[in-house]
C-alpha positions as a printed NumPy array, in Angstrom:
array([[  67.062,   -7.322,  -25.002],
       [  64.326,   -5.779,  -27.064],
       [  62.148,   -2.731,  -25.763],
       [  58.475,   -3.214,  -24.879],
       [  56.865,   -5.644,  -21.919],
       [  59.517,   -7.101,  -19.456],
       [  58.362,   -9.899,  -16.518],
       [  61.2  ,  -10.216,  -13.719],
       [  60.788,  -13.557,  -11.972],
       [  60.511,  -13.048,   -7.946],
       [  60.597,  -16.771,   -6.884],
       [  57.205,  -17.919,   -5.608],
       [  56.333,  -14.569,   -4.931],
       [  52.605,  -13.747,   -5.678],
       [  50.997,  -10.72 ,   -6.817],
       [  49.413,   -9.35 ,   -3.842],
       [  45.409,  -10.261,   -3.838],
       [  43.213,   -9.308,   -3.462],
       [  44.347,   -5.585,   -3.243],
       [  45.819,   -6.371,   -6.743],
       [  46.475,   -3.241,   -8.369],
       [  50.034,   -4.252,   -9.622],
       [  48.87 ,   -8.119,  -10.772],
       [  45.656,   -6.106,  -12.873],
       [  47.805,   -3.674,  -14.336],
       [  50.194,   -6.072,  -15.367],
       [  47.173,   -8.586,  -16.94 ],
       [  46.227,   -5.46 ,  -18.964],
       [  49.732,   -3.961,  -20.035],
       [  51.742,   -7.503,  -20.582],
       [  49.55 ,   -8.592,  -23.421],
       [  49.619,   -4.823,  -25.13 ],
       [  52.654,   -3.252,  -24.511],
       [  55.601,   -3.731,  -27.166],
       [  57.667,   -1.523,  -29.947],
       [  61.017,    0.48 ,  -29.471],
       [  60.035,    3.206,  -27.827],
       [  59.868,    1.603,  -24.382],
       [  59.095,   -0.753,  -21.951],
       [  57.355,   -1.72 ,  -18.931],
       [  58.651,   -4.093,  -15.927],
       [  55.78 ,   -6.035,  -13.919],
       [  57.291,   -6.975,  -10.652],
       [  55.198,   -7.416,   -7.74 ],
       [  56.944,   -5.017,   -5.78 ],
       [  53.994,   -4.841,   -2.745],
       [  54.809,   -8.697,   -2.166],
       [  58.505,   -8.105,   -2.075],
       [  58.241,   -5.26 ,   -0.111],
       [  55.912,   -7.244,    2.819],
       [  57.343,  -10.429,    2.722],
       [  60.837,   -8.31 ,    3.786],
       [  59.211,   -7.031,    6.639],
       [  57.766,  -10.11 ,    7.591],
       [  61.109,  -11.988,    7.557],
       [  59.605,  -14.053,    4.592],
       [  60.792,  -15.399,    1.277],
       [  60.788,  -12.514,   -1.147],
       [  63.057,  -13.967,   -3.987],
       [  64.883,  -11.086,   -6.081],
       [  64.432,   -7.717,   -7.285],
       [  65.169,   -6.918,  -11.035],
       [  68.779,   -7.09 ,  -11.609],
       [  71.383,   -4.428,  -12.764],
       [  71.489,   -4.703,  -16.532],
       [  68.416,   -7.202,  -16.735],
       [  66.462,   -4.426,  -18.64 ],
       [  66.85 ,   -2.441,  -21.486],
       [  68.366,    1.07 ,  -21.768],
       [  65.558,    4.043,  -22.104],
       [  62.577,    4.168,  -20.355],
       [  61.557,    1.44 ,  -17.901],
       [  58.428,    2.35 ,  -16.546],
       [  56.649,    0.075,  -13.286],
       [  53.345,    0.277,  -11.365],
       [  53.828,   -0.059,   -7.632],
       [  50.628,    0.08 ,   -5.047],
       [  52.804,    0.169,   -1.845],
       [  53.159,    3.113,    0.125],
       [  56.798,    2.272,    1.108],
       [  57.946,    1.761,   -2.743],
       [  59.93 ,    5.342,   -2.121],
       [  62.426,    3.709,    0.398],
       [  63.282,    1.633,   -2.484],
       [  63.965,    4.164,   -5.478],
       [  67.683,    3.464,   -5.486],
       [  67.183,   -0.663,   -6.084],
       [  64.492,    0.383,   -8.984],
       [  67.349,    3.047,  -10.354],
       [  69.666,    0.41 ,  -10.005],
       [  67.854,   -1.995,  -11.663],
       [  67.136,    0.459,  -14.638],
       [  63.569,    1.888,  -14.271],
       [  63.372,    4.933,  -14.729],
       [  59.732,    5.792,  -14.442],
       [  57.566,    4.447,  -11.446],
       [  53.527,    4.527,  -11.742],
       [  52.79 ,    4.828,   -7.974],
       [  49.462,    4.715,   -6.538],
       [  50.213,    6.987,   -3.364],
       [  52.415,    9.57 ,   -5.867],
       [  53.239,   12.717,   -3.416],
       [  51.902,   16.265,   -4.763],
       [  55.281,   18.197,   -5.874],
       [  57.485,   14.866,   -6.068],
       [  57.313,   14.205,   -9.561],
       [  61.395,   13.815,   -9.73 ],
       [  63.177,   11.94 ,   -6.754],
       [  65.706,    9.537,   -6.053],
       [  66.96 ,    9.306,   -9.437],
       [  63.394,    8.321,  -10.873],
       [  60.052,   10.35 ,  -12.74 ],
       [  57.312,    9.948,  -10.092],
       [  53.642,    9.416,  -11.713],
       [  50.17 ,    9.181,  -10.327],
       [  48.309,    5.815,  -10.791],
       [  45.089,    4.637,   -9.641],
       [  44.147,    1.58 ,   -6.437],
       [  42.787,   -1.2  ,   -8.199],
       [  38.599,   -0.893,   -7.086],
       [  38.737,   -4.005,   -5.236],
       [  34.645,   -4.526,   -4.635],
       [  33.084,   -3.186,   -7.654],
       [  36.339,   -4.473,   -9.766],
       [  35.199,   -8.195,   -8.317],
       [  31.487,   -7.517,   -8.274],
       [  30.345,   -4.906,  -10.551],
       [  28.014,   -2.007,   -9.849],
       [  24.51 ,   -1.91 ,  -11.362],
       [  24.736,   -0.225,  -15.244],
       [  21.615,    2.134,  -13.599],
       [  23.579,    3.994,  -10.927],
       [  20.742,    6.077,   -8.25 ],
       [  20.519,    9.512,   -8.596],
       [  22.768,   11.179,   -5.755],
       [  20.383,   12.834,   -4.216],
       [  17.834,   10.029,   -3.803],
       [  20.16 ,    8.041,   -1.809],
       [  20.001,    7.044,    1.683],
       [  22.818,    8.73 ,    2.794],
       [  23.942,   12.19 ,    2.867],
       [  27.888,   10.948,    3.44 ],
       [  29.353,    7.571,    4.757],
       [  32.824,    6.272,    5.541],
       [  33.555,    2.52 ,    7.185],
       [  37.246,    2.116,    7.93 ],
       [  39.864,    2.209,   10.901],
       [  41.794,    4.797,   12.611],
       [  45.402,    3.503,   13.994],
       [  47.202,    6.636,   15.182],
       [  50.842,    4.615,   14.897],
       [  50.892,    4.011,   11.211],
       [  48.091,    6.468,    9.337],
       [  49.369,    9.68 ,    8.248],
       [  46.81 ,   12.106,   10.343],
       [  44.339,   12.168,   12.83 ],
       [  41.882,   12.86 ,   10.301],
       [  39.799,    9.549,   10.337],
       [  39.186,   10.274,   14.156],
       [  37.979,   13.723,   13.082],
       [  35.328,   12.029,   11.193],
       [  34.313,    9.428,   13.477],
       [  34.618,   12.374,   16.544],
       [  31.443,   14.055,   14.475],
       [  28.267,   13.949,   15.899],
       [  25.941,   11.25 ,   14.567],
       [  23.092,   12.129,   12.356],
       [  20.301,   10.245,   11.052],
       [  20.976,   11.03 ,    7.38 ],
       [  24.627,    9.751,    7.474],
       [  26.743,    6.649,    8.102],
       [  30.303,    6.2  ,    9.927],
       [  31.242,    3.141,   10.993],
       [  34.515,    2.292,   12.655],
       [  36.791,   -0.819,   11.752],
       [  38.722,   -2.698,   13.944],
       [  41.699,   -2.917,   11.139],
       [  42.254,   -3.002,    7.498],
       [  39.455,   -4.825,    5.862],
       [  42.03 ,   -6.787,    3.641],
       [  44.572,   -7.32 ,    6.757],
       [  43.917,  -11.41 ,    7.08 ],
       [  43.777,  -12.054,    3.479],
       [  47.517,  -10.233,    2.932],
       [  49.537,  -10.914,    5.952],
       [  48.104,  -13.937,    7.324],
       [  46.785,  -15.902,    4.356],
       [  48.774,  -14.667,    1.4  ],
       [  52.266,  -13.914,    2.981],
       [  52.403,  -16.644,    6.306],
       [  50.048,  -19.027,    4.42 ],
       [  47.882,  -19.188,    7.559],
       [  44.168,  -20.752,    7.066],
       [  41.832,  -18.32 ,    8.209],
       [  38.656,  -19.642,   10.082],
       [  35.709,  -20.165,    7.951],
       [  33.391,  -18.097,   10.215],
       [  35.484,  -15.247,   10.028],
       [  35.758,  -15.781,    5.731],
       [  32.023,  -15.273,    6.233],
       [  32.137,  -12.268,    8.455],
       [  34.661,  -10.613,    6.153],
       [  32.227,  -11.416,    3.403],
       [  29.356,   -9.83 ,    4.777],
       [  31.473,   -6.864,    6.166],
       [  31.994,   -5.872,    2.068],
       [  28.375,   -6.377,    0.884],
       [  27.765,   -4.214,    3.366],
       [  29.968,   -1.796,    2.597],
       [  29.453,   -1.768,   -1.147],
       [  25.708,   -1.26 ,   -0.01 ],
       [  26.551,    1.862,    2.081],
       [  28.348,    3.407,   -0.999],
       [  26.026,    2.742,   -3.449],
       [  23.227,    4.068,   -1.385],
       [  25.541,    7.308,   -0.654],
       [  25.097,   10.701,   -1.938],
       [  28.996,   11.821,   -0.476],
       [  31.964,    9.288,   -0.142],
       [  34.221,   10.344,    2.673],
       [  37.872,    9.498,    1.177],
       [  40.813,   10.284,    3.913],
       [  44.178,    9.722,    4.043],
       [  45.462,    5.864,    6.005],
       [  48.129,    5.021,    5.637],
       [  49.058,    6.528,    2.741],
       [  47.724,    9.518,    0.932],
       [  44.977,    7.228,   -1.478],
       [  42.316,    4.652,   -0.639],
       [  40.673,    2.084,   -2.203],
       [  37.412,    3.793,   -0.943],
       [  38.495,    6.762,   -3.573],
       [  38.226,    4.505,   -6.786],
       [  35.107,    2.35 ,   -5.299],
       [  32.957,    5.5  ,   -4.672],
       [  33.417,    6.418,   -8.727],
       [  32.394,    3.065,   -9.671],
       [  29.424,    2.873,   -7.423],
       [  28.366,    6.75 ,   -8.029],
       [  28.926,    8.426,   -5.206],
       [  30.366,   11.955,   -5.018],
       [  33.975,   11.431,   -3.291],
       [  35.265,   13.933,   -0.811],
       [  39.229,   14.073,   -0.477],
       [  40.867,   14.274,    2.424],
       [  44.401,   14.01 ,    1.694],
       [  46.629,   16.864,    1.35 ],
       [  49.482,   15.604,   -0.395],
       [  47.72 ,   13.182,   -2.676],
       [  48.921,   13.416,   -6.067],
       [  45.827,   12.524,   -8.746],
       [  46.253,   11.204,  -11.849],
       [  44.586,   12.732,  -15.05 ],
       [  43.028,   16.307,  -15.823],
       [  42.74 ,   18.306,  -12.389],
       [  39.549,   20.096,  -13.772],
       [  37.815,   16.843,  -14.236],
       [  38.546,   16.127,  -10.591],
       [  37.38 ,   19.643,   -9.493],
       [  34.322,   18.741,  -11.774],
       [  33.684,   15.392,   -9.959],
       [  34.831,   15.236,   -6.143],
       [  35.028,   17.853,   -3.403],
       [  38.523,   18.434,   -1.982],
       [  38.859,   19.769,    1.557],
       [  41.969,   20.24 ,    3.681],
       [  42.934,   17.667,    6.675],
       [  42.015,   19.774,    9.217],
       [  39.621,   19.481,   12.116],
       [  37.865,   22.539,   10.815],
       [  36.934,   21.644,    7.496],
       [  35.915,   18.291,    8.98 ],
       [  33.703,   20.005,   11.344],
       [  32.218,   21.99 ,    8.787],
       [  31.456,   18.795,    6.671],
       [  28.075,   18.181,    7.135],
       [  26.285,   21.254,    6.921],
       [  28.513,   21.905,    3.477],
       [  27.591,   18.205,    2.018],
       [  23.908,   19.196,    3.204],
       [  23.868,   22.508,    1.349],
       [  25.344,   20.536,   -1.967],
       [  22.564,   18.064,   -1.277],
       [  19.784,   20.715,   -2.037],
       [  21.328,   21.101,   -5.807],
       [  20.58 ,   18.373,   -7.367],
       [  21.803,   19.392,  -10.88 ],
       [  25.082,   19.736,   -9.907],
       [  25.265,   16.737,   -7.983],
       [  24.218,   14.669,  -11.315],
       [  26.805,   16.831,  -13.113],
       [  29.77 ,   15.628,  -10.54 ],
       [  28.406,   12.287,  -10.519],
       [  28.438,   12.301,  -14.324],
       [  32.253,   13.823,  -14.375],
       [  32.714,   10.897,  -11.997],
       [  31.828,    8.865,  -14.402],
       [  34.566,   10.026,  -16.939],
       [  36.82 ,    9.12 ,  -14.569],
       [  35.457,    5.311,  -13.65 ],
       [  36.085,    5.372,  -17.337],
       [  39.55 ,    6.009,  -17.587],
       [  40.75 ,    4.676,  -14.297],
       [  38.423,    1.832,  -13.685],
       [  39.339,   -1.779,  -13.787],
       [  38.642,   -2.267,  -17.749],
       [  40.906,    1.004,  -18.544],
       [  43.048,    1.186,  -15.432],
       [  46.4  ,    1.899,  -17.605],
       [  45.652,    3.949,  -19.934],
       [  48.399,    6.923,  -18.846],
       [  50.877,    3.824,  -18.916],
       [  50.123,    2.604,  -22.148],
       [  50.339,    5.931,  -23.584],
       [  53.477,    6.366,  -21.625],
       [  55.146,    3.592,  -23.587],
       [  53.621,    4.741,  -27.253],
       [  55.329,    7.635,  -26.507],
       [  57.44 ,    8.792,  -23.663],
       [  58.758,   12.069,  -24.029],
       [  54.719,   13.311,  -25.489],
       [  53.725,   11.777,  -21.863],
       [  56.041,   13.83 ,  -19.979],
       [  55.027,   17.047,  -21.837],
       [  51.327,   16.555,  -22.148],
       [  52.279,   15.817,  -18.278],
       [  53.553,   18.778,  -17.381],
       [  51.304,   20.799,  -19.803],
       [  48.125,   18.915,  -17.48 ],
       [  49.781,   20.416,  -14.654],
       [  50.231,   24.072,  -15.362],
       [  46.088,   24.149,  -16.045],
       [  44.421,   26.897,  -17.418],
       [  47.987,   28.228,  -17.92 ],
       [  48.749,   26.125,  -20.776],
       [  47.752,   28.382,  -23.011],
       [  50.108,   30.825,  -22.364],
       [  53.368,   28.69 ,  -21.734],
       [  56.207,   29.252,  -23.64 ],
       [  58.932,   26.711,  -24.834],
       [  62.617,   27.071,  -24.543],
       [  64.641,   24.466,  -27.357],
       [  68.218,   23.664,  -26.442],
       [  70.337,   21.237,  -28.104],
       [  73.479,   20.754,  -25.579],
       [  73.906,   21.05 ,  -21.577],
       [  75.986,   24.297,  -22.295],
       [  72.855,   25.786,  -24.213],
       [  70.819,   24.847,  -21.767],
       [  72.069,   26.613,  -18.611],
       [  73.67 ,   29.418,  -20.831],
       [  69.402,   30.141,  -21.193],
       [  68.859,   29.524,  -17.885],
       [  71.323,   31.981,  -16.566],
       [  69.469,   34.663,  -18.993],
       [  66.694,   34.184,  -17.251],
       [  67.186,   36.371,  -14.154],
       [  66.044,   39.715,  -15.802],
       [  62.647,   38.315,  -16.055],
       [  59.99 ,   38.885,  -13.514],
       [  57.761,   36.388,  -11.423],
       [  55.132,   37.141,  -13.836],
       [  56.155,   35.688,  -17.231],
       [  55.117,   32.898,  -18.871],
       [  55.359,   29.665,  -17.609],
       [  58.483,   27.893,  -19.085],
       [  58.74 ,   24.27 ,  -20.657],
       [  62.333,   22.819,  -21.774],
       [  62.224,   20.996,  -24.407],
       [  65.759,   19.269,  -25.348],
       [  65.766,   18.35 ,  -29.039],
       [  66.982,   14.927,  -30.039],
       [  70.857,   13.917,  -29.92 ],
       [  73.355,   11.294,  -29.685],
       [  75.755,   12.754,  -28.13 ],
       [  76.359,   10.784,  -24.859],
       [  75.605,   14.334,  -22.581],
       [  72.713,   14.932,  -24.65 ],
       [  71.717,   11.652,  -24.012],
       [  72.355,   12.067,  -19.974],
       [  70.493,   14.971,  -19.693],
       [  67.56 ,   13.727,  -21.507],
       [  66.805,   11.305,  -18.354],
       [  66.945,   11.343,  -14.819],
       [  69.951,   12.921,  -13.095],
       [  70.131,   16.055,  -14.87 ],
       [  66.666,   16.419,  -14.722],
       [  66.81 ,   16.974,  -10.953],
       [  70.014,   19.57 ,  -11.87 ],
       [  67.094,   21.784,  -14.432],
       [  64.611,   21.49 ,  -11.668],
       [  66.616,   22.7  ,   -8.821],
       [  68.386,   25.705,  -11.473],
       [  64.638,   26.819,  -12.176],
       [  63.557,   26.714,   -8.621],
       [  66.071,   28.981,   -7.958],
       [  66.302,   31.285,  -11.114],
       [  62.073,   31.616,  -11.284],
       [  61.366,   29.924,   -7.663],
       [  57.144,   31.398,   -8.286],
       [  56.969,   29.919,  -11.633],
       [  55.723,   26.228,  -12.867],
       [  58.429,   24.373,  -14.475],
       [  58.653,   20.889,  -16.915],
       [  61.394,   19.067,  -18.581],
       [  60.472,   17.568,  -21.887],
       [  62.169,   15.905,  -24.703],
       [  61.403,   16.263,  -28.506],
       [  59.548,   13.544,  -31.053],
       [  56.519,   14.941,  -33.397],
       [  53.63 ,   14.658,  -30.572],
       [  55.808,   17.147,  -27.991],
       [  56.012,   19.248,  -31.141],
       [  52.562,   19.37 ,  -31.504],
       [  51.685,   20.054,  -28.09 ],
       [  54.796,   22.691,  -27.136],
       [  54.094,   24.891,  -30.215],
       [  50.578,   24.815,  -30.002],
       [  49.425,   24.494,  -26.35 ],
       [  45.391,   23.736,  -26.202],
       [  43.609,   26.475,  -24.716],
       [  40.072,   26.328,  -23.709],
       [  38.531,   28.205,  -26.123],
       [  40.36 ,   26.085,  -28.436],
       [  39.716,   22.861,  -27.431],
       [  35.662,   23.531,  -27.035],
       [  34.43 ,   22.327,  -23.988],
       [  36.113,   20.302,  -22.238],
       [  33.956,   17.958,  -20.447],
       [  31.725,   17.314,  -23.603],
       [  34.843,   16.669,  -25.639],
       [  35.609,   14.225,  -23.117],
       [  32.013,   13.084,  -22.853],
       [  31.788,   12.338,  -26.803],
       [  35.413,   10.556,  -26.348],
       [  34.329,    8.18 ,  -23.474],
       [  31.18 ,    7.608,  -24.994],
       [  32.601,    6.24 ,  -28.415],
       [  34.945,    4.291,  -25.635],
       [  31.802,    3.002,  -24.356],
       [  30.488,    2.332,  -27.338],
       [  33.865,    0.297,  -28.49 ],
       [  33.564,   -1.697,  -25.299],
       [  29.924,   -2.628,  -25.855],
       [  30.837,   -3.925,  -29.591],
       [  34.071,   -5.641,  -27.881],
       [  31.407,   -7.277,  -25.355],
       [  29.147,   -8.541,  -27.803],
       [  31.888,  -10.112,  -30.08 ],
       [  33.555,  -11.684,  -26.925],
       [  29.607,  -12.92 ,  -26.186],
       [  29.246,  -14.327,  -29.786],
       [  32.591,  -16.266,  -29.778],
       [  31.801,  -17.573,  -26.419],
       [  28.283,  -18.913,  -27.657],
       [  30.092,  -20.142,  -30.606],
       [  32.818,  -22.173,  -28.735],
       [  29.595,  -23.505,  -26.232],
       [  28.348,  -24.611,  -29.215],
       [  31.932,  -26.138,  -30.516],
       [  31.998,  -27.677,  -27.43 ],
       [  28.584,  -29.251,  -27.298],
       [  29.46 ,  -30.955,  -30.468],
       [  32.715,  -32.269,  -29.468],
       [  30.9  ,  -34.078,  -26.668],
       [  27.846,  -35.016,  -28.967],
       [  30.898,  -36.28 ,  -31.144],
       [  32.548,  -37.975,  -28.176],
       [  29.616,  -39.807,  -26.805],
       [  28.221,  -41.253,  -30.352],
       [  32.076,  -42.894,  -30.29 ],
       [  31.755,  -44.178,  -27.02 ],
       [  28.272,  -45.557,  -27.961],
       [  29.705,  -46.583,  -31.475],
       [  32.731,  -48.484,  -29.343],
       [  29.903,  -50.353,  -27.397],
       [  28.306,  -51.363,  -29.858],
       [  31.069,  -52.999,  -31.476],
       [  32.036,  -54.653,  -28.025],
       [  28.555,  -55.724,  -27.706],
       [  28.489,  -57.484,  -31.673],
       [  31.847,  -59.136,  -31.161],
       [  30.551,  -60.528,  -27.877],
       [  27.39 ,  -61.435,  -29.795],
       [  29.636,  -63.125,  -32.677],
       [  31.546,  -65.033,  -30.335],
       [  28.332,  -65.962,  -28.415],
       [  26.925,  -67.322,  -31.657],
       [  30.095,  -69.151,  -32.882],
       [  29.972,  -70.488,  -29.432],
       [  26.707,  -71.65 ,  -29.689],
       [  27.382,  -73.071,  -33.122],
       [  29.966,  -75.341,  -31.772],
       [  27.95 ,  -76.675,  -28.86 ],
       [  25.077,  -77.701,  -31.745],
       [  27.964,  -79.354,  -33.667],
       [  29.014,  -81.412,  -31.058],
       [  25.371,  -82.292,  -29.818],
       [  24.855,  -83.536,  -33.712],
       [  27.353,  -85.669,  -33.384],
       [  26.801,  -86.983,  -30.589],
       [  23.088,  -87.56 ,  -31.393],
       [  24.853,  -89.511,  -34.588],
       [  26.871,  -91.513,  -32.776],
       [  24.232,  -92.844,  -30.699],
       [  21.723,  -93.573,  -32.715],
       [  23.827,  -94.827,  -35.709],
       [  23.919,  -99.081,  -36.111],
       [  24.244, -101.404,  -32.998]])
């Protein structure tokens, strides 16, 4: 089978709506992805995963030797897709996209771990305004609607924030459940009709809600169930500031442009407490809360429903470059001064690692980068087990240092040798400004192309049906003249026979 965009067939089994964050990624990545340097597998693993639980028809996981060798990379959204890592090994992946990716977990259970986005579900359905308010004209200082259920959300940290005292300048609301409970489990997954009443409550329950965040200066974004939210991804889109409450949420993208654009507390009662005289303080500047907002914006750029897979996509141009501008992401500000250790074999490589004792805690920090081979144990320790073998030798030979595992093509080259440092690079949020603008600007040319080809096929259109009805009329009128001919030969006979009739009788008696 040929590298590049893979659909495995699950039955019946639906992408799971409308918290569809596997279904969108898959409508943007099937029609893109392609070439031999990897592939992607669209699965709708949260449906598989539910309907299991539920005792439901789930139809079949990808099969053992279904996809192609190399890289198989998948997007999952559920938060129990970990349980599962050896039936994804199994069936070949190798790299899973996960939207509730653990901080420190990038390698586990056979498989590369990576951060992904929630799909926005509100503002991806109903976009925001293009003229966002100013954050700190809004209504609210901070807000956060949801529900607390101490048996299956990580922390207590949602009753934290509803335990705070109420102010007159901010909004928390309790839920009785998951706002998209009925439309999964009852509707989607038992096929039960939900009342119409309660369609409408639901209804009005997310206007208002979309409402409260776009009229909030501060998103409140804990931990649930699992370490994101959807609440994250709809604060960017509707402008508000989000504050992070999730401790071992792993982010996706440059960690300075999430320092730049959210506030990120720990999950303790403490820094709850201390919430709203802190948001208040950051309330009095507005300059930095347009500068958040606008890093905020970088990110609805990158991660928002019309980019949404952009780390995938350039995870499939080029794997191993992923993994190493990865891991150079990670290490920060310490990019700069990482250094790069080549090996060719396994023996090389843990020959350099055991030099590596004499060094102290404070040297460099160390990328691998295993040049191209075909030998069959080059080939195994370019993926996933010995992977996990490098990470546990360097926890133990350097256990303070950062670490990545990389493989070679030009881009790695590129970015091993000649790690971007700030002063380099410029800076860094107007390089990424001038970047998403020109994205901006691509999407607004894409837009009005899309618009002109749509007027153009209303206009097709319009003249097929101009075209059908003048047939139609054309078609009556010939009924309507063959009825008239036959009218007229019928009347023509009738005056033939009165003639002779009229002869007959008054002929000679």
């Amino acid at each position: 089978m040929e590298a590049g965009a893979i659909t495995t067939a699950a039955g019946a089994l639906p992408w799971q709506s409308p918290n569809r964050t596997e279904g969108h990624a898959a409508d943007r990545l099937l029609p893109e992805v392609g070439g031999p340097t990897g592939g992607y597998c669209a699965f709708p693993w949260a449906s598989w995963i539910d309907a299991q639980q539920l005792q439901q028809p789930c139809g079949s996981t990808p099969r053992a030797g279904a996809l192609p060798s190399g890289p198989i990379a998948t997007v999952a959204q559920h938060i129990w897709i970990e349980r599962h890592a050896e039936r994804l090994r199994q069936a070949g992946i190798t790299d899973c996209f996960w939207s509730h990716a653990r901080r420190g977990r990038t390698h586990w259970g056979g498989l590369r771990w990576h951060p992904f986005p929630l799909y926005p579900v509100r503002c991806g359905d109903h976009p925001p305004p293009p003229q966002l308010p100013d954050p700190s004209e809004r209504t609210w200082l901070y807000s956060f609607q949801g529900a607390y259920d101490p048996e299956h959300y990580l922390t207590p940290v949602r009753r934290w924030i509803q335990a705070l005292p109420p102010r007159p300048d901010a909004r928390v609301q309790q839920r009785r459940g998951w706002h998209f409970q009925e439309a999964v489990y009852q509707e989607q997954l038992r096929g039960e009709r939900i009342d119409p009443g309660r369609r409408q409550a639901r209804q009005r329950e997310a206007e208002a809600y979309a409402t409260t965040l776009l009229q909030s200066c501060f998103a409140l974004c804990p931990s649930g169930s699992g370490p994101n939210s959807i609440r994250l991804w709809e604060a960017l889109g509707y402008g508000a500031i989000p504050v992070i409450l999730s401790d071992t949420l792993e982010l996706p993208g440059d960690p300075r442009l999430w320092q730049a654009a959210s506030l990120r507390l720990p999950e303790t009662p403490a820094a709850v407490q201390a919430l709203p005289d802190q948001l208040a303080a950051l309330r009095g500047q507005p300059e930095r809360l347009r500068a958040m907002q606008r890093s905020g914006r970088q990110l609805w750029r990158r991660y928002g429903p019309q980019a949404f897979v952009s780390d995938v996509q350039a995870f499939l141009q080029d794997p191993d470059g992923a993994l190493m501008a990865g891991a150079l992401r990670r290490l920060g500000t310490d990019a700069g001064r990482a250094r790069v250790l080549e090996v060719r074999s396994p023996a090389a490589l843990l020959e350099a690692l055991d030099g590596l004792d004499a060094e102290g805690a404070d040297a460099p920090p160390l990328l691998i980068r295993v040049r191209d081979g075909r030998p069959p144990e080059l080939q195994r320790l370019r993926w996933l087990r010995p992977m996990q073998l490098v990470h546990r030798r360097l926890r133990r030979h350097q256990p303070a240092r950062p670490w990545a595992v990389g493989c070679s093509s030009p881009a790695v080259e590129a970015i091993a040798e000649a790690p971007p440092t700030l002063e380099q690079a410029g800076d860094p949020e107007a390089l990424l400004s001038q970047l998403f603008d020109a994205q901006d600007e691509l999407q607004r040319q894409y837009l009005s192309a899309r618009r002109g080809q749509q007027a153009l096929d209303a206009v097709a259109s319009e003249l097929r049906d101009q075209r059908e009805r003048l047939q139609q009329a054309l078609s009556r009128l010939q009924q309507e003249r063959t009825a008239m001919a036959e009218l007229i030969e019928r009347q023509a006979r009738a005056l033939r026979r009165a003639r002779r009739l009229l002869n007959h009788h008054s002929g000679p008696r």
